[in-house]
C-alpha positions as CSV (number, residue, x, y, z in Angstrom):
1,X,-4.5,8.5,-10.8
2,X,-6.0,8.3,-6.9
3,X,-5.6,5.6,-5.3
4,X,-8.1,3.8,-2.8
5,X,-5.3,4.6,0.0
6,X,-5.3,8.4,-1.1
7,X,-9.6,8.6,-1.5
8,X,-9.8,6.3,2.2
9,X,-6.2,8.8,3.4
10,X,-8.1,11.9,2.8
11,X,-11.1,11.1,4.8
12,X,-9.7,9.8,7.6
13,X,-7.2,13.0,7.4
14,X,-10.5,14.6,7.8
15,X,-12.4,13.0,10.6
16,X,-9.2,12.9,12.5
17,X,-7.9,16.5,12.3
18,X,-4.9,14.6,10.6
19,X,-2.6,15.0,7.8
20,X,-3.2,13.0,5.0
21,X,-0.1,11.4,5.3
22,X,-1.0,9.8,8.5
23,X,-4.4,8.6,8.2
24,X,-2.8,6.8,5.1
25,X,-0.2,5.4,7.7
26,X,-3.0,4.4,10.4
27,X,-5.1,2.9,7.2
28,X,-1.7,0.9,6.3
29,X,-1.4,-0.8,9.5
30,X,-4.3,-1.6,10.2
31,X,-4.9,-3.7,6.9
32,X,-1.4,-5.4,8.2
33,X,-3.1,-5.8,11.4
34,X,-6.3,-7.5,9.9
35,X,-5.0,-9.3,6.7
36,X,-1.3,-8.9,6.5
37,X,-1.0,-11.0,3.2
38,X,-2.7,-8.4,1.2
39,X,-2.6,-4.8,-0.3
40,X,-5.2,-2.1,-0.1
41,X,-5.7,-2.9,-4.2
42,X,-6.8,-6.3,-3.4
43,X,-9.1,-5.7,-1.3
44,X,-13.2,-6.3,-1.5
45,X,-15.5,-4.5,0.0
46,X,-15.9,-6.8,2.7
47,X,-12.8,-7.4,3.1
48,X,-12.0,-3.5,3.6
49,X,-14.8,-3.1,6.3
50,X,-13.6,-5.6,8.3
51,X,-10.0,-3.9,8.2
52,X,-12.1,-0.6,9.2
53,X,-13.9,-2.6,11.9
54,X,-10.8,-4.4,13.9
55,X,-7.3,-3.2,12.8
56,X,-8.8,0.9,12.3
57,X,-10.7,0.3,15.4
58,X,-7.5,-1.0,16.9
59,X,-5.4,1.6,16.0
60,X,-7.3,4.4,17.1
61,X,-7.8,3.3,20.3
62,X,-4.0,3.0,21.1
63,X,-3.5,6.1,20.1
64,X,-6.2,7.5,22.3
65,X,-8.9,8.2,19.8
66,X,-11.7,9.0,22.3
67,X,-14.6,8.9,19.6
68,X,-13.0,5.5,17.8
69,X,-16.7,3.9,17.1
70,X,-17.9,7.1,15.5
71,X,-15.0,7.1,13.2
72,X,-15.0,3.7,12.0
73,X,-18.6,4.0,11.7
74,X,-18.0,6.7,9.4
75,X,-15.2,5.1,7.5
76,X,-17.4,2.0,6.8
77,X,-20.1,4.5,5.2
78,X,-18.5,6.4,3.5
79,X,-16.7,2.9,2.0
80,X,-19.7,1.8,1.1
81,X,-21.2,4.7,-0.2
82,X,-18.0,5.3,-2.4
83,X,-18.0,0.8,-3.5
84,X,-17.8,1.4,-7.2
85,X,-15.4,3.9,-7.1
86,X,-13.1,1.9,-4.9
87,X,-14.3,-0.4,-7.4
88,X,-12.9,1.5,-10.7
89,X,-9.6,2.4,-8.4
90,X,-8.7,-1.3,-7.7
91,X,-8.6,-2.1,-12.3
């Protein structure tokens, strides 16, 4: 079964020019960065766009993202456009 790490993963991957593999690994850390105590499972909504917003955000800008506000911009919609399936993912 997907899982919210692989659906989010393969977006990023996207946007980024990235493997998949990697945009997983930036997604990782930046939930550490933002709410360490918790896993991308236990996540809400709001909870998730605020990872996108600082610890994403973060993260791409130390690596030299130059576009970094686009990205997370697009993150956040498509989060939100894709809530009940991140819904369905997280049961």
């Amino acid at each position: 079964m997907t899982s919210i790490m692989e659906v989010l993963g393969d977006e990023l991957a996207n946007l980024l020019s990235i493997k998949p593999i990697q945009a997983k690994g930036l997604l990782r850390l930046s939930i550490r960065d933002v709410m360490p105590d918790k896993l991308a499972e236990d996540l809400t909504l709001q909870n998730l766009t605020d990872v996108l917003k600082k610890g994403l955000k973060g993260r791409l800008d130390r690596i030299g993202a130059s576009n970094s506000e686009m990205i997370v911009n697009k993150m956040v919609n498509f989060a939100t456009k894709k809530q009940s399936l991140i819904t369905i993912l997280k049961t």
